[in-house]
C-alpha positions as CSV (number, residue, x, y, z in Angstrom):
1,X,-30.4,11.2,10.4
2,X,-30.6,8.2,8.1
3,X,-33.3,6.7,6.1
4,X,-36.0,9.2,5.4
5,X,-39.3,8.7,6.1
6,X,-41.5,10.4,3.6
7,X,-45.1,11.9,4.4
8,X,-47.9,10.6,3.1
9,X,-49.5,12.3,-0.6
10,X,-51.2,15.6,-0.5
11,X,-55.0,15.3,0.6
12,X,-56.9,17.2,-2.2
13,X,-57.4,19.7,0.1
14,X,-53.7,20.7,1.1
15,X,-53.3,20.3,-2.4
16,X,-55.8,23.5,-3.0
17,X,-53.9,24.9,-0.4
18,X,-50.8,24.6,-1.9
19,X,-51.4,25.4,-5.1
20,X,-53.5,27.8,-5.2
21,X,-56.1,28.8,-8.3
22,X,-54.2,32.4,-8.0
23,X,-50.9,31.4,-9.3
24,X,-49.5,29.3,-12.1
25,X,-46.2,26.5,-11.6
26,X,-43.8,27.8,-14.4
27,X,-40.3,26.5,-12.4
28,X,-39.3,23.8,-10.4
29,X,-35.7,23.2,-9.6
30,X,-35.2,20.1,-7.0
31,X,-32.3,19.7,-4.7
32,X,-32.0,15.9,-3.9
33,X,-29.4,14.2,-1.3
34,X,-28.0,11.2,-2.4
35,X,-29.8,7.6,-1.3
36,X,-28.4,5.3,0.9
37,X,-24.9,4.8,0.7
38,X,-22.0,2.7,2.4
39,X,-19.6,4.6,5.2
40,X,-16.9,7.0,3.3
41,X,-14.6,5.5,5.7
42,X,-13.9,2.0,7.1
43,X,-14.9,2.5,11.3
44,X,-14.8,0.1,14.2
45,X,-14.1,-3.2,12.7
46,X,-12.7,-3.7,16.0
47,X,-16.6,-3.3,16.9
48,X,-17.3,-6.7,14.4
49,X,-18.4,-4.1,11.7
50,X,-17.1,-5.5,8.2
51,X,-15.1,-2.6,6.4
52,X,-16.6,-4.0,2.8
53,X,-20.3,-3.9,2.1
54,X,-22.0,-6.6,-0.2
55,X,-25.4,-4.4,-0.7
56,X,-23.9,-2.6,-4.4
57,X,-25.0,-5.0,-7.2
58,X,-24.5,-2.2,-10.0
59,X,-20.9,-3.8,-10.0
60,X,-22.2,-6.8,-11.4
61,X,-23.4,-4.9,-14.6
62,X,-21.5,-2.1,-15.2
63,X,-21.4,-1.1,-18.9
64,X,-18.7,1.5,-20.3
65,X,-18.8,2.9,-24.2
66,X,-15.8,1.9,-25.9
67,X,-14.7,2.9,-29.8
68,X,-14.2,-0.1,-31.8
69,X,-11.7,1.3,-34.4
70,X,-12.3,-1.4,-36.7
71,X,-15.9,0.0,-37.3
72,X,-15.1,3.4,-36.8
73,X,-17.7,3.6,-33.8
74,X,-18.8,3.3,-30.3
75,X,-19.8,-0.1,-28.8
76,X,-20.7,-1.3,-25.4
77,X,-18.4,-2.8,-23.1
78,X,-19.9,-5.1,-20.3
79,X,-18.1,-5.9,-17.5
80,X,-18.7,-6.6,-13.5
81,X,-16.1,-5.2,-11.1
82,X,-14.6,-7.0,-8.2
83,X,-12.7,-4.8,-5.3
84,X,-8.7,-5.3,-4.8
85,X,-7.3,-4.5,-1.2
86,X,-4.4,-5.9,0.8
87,X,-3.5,-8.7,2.6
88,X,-2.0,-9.3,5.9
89,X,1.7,-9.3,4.2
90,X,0.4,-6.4,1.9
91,X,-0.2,-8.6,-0.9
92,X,-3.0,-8.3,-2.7
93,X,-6.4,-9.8,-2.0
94,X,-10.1,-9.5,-2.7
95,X,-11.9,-7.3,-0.7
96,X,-14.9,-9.9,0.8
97,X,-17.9,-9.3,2.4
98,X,-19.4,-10.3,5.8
99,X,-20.7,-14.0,4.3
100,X,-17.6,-14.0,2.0
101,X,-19.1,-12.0,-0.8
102,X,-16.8,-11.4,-3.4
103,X,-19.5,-9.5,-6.1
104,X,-21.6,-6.9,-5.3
105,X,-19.1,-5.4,-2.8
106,X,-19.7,-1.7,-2.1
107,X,-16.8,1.2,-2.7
108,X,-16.2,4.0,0.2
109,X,-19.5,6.1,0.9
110,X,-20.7,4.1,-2.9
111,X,-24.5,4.4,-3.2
112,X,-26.3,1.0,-2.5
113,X,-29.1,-0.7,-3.7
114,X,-31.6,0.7,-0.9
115,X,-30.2,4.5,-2.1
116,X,-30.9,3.4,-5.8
117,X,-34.6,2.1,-4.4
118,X,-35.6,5.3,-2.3
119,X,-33.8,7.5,-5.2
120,X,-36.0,5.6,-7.4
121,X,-39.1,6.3,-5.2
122,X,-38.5,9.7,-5.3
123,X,-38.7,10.3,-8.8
124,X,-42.1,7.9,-8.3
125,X,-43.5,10.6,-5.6
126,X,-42.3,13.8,-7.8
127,X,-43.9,11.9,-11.0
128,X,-47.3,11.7,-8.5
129,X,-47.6,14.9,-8.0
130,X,-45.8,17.3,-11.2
131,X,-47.6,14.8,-13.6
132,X,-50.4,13.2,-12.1
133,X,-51.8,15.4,-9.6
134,X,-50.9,19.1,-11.1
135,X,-50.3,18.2,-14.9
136,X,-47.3,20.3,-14.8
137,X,-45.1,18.5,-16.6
138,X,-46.2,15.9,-19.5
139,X,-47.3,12.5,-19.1
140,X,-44.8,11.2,-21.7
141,X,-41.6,12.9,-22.3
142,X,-40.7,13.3,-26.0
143,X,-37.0,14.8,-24.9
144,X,-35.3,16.4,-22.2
145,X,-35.3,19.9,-23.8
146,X,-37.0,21.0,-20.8
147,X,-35.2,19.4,-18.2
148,X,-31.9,21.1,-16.3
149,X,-30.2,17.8,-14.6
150,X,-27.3,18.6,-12.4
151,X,-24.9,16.4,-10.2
152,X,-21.7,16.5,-8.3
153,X,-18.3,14.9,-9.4
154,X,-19.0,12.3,-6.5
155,X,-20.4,9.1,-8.4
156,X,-23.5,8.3,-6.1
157,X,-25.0,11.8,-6.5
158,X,-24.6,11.5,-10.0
159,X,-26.5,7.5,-9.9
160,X,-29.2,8.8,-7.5
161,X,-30.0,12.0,-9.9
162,X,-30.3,8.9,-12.6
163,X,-32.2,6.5,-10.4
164,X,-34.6,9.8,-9.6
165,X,-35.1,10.4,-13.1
166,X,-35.9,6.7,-14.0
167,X,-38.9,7.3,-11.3
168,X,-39.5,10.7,-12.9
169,X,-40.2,9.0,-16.0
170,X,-39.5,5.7,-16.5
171,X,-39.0,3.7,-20.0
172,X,-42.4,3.2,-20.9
173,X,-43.0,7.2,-20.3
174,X,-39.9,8.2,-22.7
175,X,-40.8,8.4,-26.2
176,X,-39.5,5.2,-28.6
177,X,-36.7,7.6,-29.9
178,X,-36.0,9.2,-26.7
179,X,-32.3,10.8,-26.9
180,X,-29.8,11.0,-24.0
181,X,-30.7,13.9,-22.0
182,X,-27.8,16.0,-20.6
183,X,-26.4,16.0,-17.1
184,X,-24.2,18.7,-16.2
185,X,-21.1,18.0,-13.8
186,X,-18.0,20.2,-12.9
187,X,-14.7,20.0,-12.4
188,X,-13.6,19.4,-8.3
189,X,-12.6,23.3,-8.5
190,X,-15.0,24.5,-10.1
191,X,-17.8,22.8,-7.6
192,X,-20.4,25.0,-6.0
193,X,-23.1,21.8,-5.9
194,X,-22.0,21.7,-2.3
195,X,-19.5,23.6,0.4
196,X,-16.2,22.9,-1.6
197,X,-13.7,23.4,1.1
198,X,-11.5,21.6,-0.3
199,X,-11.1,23.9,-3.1
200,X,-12.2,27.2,-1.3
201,X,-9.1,28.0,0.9
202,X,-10.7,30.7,3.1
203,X,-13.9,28.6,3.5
204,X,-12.2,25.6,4.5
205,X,-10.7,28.4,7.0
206,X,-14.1,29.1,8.7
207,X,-15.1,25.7,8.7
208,X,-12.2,25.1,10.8
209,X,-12.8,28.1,12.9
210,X,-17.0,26.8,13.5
211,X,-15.6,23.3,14.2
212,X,-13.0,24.4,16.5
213,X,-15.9,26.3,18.7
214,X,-17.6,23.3,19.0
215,X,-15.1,21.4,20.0
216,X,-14.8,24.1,23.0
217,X,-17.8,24.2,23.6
218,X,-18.8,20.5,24.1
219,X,-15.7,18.5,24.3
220,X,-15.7,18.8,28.5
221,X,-19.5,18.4,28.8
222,X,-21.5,16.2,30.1
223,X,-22.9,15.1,27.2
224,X,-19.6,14.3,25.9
225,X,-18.6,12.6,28.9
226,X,-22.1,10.2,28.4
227,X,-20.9,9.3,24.7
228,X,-16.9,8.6,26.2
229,X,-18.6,6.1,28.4
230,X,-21.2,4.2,26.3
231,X,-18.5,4.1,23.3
232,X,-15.2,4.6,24.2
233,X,-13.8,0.9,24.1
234,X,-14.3,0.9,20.9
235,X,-12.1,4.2,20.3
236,X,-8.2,3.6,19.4
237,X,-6.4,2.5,22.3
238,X,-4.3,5.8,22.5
239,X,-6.8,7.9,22.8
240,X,-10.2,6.3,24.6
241,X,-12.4,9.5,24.6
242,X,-14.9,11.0,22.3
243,X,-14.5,14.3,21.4
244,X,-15.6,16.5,18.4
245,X,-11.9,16.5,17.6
246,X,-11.4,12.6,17.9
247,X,-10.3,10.1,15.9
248,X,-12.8,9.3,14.3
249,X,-14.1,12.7,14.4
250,X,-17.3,12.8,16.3
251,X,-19.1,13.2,12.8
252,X,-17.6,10.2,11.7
253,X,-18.8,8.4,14.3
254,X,-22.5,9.8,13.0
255,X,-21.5,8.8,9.8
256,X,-20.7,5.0,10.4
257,X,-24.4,4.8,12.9
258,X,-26.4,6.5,10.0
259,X,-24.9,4.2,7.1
260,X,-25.2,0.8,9.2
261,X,-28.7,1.9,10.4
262,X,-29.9,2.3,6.9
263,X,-28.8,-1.6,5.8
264,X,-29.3,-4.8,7.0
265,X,-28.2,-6.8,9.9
266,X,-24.6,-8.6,8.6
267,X,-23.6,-4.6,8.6
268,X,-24.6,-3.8,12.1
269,X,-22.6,-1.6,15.1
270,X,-23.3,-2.8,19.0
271,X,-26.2,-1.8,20.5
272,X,-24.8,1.3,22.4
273,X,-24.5,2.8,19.4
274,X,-27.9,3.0,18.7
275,X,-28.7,4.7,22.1
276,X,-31.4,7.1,21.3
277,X,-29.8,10.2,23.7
278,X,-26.5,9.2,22.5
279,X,-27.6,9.3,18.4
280,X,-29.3,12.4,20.0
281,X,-26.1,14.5,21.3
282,X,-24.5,13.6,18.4
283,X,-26.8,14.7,16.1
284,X,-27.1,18.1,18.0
285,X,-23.4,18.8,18.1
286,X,-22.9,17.4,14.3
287,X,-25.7,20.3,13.3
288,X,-24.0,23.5,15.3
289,X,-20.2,22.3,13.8
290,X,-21.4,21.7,10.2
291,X,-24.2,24.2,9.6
292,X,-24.1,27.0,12.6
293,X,-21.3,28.8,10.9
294,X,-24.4,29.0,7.7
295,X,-26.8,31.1,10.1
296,X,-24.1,33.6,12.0
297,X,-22.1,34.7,9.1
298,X,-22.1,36.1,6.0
299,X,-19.3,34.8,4.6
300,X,-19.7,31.6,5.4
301,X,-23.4,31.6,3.2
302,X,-21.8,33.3,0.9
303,X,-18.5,31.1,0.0
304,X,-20.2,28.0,1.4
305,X,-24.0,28.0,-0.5
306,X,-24.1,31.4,-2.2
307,X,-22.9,30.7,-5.6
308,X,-25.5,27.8,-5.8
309,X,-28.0,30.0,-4.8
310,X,-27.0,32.4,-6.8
311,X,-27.0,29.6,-9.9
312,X,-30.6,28.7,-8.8
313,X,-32.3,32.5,-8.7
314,X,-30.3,33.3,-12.2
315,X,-32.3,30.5,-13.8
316,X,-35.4,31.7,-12.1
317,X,-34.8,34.8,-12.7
318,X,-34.3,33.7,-16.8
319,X,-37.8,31.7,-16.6
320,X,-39.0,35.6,-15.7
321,X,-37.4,37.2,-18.3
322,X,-38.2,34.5,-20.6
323,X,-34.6,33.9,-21.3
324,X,-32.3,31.0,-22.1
325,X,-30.6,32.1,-18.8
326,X,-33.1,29.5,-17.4
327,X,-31.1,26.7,-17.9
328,X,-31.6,26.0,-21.4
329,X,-28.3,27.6,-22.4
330,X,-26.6,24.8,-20.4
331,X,-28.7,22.0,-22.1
332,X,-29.2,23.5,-25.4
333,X,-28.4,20.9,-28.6
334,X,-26.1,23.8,-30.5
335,X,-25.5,27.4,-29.1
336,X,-24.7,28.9,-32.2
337,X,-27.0,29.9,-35.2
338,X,-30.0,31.2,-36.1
339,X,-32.5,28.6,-34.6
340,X,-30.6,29.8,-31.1
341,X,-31.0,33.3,-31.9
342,X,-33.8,33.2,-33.0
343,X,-35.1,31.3,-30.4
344,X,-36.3,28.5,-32.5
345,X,-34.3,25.7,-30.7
346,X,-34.8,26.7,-27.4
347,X,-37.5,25.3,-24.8
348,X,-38.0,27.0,-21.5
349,X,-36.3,25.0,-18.6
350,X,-39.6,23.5,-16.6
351,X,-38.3,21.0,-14.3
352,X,-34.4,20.5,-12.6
353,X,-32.9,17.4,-10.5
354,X,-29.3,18.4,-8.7
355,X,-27.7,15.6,-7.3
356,X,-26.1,16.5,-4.2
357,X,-25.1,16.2,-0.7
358,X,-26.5,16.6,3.1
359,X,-24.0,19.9,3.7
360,X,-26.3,20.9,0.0
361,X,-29.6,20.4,1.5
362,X,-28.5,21.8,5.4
363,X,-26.8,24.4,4.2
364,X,-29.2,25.9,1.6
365,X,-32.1,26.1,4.3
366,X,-29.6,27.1,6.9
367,X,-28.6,30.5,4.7
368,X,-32.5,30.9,4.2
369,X,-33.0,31.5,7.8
370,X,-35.4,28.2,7.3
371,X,-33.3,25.6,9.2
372,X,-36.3,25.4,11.5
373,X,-35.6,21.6,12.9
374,X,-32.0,21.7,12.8
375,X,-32.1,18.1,12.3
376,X,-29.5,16.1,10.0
377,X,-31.2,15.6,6.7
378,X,-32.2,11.8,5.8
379,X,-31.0,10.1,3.1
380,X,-33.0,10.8,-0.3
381,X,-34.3,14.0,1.1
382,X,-35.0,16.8,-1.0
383,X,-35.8,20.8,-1.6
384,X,-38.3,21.6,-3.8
385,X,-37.6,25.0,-4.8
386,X,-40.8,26.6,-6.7
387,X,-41.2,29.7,-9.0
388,X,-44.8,30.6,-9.6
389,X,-46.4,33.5,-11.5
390,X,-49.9,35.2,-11.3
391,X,-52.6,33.4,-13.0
392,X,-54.6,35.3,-16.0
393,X,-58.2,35.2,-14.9
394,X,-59.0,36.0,-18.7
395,X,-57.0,32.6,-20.4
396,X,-59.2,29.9,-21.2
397,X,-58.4,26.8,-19.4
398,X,-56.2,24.6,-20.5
399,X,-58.3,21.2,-22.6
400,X,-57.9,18.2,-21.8
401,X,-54.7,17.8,-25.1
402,X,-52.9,20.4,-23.4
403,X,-53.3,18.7,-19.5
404,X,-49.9,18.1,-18.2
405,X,-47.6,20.5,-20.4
406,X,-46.3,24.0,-18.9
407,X,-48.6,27.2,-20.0
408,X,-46.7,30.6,-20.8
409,X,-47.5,34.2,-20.2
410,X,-48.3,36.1,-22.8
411,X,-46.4,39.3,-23.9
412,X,-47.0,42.5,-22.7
413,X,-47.7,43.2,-26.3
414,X,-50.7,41.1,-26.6
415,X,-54.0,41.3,-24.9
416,X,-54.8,38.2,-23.0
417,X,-58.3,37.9,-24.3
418,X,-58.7,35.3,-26.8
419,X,-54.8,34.0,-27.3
420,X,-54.4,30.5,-26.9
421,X,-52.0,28.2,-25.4
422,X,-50.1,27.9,-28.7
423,X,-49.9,31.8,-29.3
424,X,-48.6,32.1,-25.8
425,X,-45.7,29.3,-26.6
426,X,-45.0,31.1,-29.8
427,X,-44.7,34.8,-28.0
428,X,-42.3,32.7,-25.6
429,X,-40.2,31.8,-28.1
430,X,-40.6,35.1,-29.8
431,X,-39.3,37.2,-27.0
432,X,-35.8,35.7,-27.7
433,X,-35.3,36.8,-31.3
434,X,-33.6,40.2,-30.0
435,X,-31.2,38.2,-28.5
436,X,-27.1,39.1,-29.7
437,X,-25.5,35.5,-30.5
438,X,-25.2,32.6,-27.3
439,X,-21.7,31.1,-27.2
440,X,-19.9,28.8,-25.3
441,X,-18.0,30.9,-22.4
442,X,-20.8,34.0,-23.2
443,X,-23.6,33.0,-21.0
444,X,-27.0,35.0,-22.3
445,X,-27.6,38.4,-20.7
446,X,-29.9,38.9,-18.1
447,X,-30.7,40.8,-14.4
448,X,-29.5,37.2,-12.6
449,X,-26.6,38.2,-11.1
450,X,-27.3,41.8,-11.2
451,X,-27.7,43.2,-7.5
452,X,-31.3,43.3,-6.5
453,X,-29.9,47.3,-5.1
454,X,-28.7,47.9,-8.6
455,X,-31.9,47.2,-10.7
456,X,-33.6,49.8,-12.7
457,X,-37.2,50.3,-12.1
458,X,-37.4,48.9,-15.8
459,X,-35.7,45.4,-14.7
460,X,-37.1,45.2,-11.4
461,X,-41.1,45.3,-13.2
462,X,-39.8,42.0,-14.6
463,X,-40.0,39.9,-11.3
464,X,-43.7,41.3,-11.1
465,X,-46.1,38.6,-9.4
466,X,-43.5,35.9,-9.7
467,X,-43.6,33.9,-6.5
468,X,-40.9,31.6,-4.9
469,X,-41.9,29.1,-2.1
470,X,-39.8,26.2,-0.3
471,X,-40.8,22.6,0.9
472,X,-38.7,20.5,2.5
473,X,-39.0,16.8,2.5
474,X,-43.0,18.0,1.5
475,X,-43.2,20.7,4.5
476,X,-43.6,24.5,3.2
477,X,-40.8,26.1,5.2
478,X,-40.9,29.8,5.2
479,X,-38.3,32.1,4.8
480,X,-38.3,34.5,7.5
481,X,-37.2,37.7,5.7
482,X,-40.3,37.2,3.5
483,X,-43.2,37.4,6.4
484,X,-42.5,41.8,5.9
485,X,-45.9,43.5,4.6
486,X,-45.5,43.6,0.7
487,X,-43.1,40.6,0.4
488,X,-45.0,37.8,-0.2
489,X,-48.5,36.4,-1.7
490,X,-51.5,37.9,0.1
491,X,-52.6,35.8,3.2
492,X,-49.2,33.2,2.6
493,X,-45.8,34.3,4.0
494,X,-44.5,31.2,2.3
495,X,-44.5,32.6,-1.4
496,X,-42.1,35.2,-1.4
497,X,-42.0,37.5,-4.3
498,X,-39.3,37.0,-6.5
499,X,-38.0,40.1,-6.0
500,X,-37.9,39.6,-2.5
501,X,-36.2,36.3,-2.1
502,X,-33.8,37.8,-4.9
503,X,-32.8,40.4,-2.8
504,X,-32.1,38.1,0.8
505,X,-29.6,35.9,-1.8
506,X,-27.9,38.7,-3.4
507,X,-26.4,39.5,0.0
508,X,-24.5,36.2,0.0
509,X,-24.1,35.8,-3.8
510,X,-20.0,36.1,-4.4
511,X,-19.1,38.2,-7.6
512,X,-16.3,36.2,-7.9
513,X,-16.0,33.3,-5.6
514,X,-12.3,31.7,-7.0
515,X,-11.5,35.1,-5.4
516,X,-13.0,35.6,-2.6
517,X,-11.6,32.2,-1.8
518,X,-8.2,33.1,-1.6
519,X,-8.8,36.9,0.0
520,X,-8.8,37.6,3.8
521,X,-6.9,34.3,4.6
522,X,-5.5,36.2,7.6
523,X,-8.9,37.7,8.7
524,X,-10.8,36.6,11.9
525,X,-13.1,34.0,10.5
526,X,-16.0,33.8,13.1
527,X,-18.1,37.7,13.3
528,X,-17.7,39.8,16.5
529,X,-21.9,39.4,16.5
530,X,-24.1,37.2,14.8
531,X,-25.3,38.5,11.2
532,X,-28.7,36.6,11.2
533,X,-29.7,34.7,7.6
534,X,-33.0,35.0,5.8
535,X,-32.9,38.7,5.5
């Protein structure tokens, strides 16, 4: 529920296990929660908890690009930032914290400086094992052609993608003339990165429906009646009890016991809150209001998760085709001209880092049919998701030059005897030149978003020993839809063909999802049975 543990590195021998001789790494796109972070709302100061935090000492050093018109050009602005609030009159005041700290003072649900360490850690453990362990991805990074970084419009997913990419590959590991690298961000209504219900008028619909169940279904429990007792003096004095419903919420009450549990002692809650059965219920009751509505209905995958998902098989989908649909469209220096077309100035998408949120993470494995702990994810905890292909038993291995850089298949066209790394990069790039012209607002073609039920024989060949497998937090979950003879790798019902995991998204995927927001507004929003996910 708060800070995340993480397991210790792969032995060498889970490693063989894991990835196997069989099958080559060609994608790796990488969910990530945020780090640590202060409450998103200020809770039970009548409790002695401070409502301003003093663990955020980015404030002290925030720099901002400014243009200096004098010189025609941008220049950097430095600056710290102190927090305003009001007064007992409602004048203004500094906001302080517990000691009197007037620098370093934390923002609403702002990521502090133990999120930007284990964010930073992160990026140290993927760095272990993509560059170290399975030379996947280079030892020194020349540019981020490669890369597809991704965050929400809420700042701290945004710094923790940064902070993970710092571990990924810090300074010394980035070439001298290193340029930015691209991170993509949305508008609020445009958001998929997570369950957007504020801007999804029929899921935020069924969200209310799901939490409304709960709230029958465990506000007159015993359960509930345990958590009225241990905490209810510290619940507003008009209404004592603790309810799903309450004020705060009951998941605001999780909130405010995660964030303080994940800090130091000047930012602590009374003991009772710490109760392990009462952190317990709540945790159990937080999971079925948030995420059950994930595993009973279609609709809710689909408008909650499913255009993410959808976003995440397109690219790997792309990496199969050998198509700019892969990412690289979105992080592409120019998207008109002949280098694009003739895919000269395009480098397959190896490696992604989204920046996101605990609903991401819970409701991505919840719509999987892989929600197997139905526990709150930590802090900093992350989905690996991996694409991998059939090895060629005829390639030569890689030497010791090419160690840690991607491989690429070779064309149907060529015989796999005798080419070499470098004639397999340049069919790569080859296979692009038929492309018609890639412009902003006309994404590249592609089978992506095509219906896995409306693929030719012809298309469907393409997503031929391509594999997809899932670890959470570094455990292999397994999606259940994929354990069917003929759906997965030989002997491992974790690698799902592609074609298979493909077709358990498509049934969530929206065509449209601005749409489907605003349809059936007046429909029942909970199903008259369960439709099970992962199938």
């Amino acid at each position: 529920m708060t800070t995340l543990t993480p397991r210790p590195p792969y032995s060498d021998d889970e490693l063989k296990t894991l990835y196997p001789a069989n099958l080559e790494l060609q994608l790796v796109q990488i969910l990530l929660r945020h780090g640590e972070r202060s409450p998103v709302s200020a809770r039970f100061q009548n409790a002695g908890l401070p409502a301003f935090w003093p663990y955020c000492s980015a404030v002290r050093q925030l720099k901002s690009a400014v243009l200096d018109r004098h010189h025609h050009q941008f220049s950097t602005f430095e600056w710290k930032r102190r927090l305003e609030t009001f007064g007992p009159q409602d004048e203004p005041v500094l906001a302080a914290g517990p000691a009197g700290e007037l620098d370093g003072v934390c923002e609403m649900g702002m990521l502090t400086d133990k999120g930007r360490e284990t964010t930073f850690d992160l990026g140290v453990r993927l760095r272990s094992l993509y560059v170290d362990r399975l030379h996947f991805l280079p030892p020194v990074l020349l540019n981020a052609d490669s890369l597809y970084l991704r965050a929400t419009p809420i700042p701290r997913a945004l710094d923790s993608v940064q902070e993970t990419f710092t571990g990924l590959y810090p300074a010394h590991t980035r070439a001298p003339a290193f340029p930015a690298p691209a991170i993509l961000t949305r508008a609020p209504g445009d958001e998929t990165l997570f369950p957007n219900d504020s801007n999804c008028r029929r899921f935020a619909a069924l969200s209310r429906a799901f939490a409304q169940r709960a709230a029958d279904r465990w506000n007159g429990t015993d359960d509930m009646a345990y958590l009225t007792k241990l905490l209810g003096k510290w619940m507003p004095d008009d209404s004592r009890r603790v309810a799903v419903d309450s004020r705060p919420r009951l998941s605001g009450i999780m909130d405010t016991i995660n964030s303080t549990l994940a800090h130091g002692p000047e930012t602590r809650l009374p003991k009772e809150f710490y109760d392990d059965k009462a952190r317990e219920i709540i945790e159990k009751i937080g999971v079925e209001e948030w995420f059950a509505g994930y595993k009973e209905s279609r609709e809710y995958r689909a408008l909650g998760i499913g255009g993410l998902m959808g976003d995440i098989v397109g690219r790997m989908v792309g990496s199969a085709e050998r198509s700019t649909a892969d990412g690289a469209y979105e992080v592409a220096k120019k998207l008109e001209g002949s280098a694009m077309r003739e895919g000269k100035g395009a480098t397959p998408i190896t490696f992604g880092l989204s920046g996101c949120h605990d609903t991401t993470l819970a409701a991505v494995l919840a719509s999987l049919g892989a929600y197997e702990d139905s526990k709150w994810p930590p802090y900093t905890s992350h989905i690996a998701i991996e694409m991998f292909r059939k090895a060629n038993p005829a390639a030569k291995p890689a030497s010791p030059q090419q160690q840690g850089y991607p491989t690429f298949p070779p064309p149907e066209s060529l015989s796999s005897s005798g080419s070499s790394s470098e004639a397999n990069k340049s069919s790569w790039f080859k296979s692009w030149s038929s492309w018609s012209s890639v412009k902003p607002g006309n994404p590249p073609s592609g089978i992506g978003r095509k219906r896995s039920e409306e693929l030719s024989a012809k298309e469907r060949a393409k997503l031929e020993d391509y594999y997809v497998r899932i670890r959470y937090n570094d455990e292999v979950v397994t999606v259940p839809g994929c354990k069917a003879p003929g759906k997965h790798l030989e002997g491992d019902e974790s690698f799902c063909t592609l074609d298979a995991f493909k077709a358990i998204v498509d049934k969530f995927v929206p065509r449209n999802w601005k749409q489907e927001c605003r349809a059936n507004l007046q429909a029942p929003a909970i199903p008259a049975k369960p439709e099970p996910a992962g199938y």
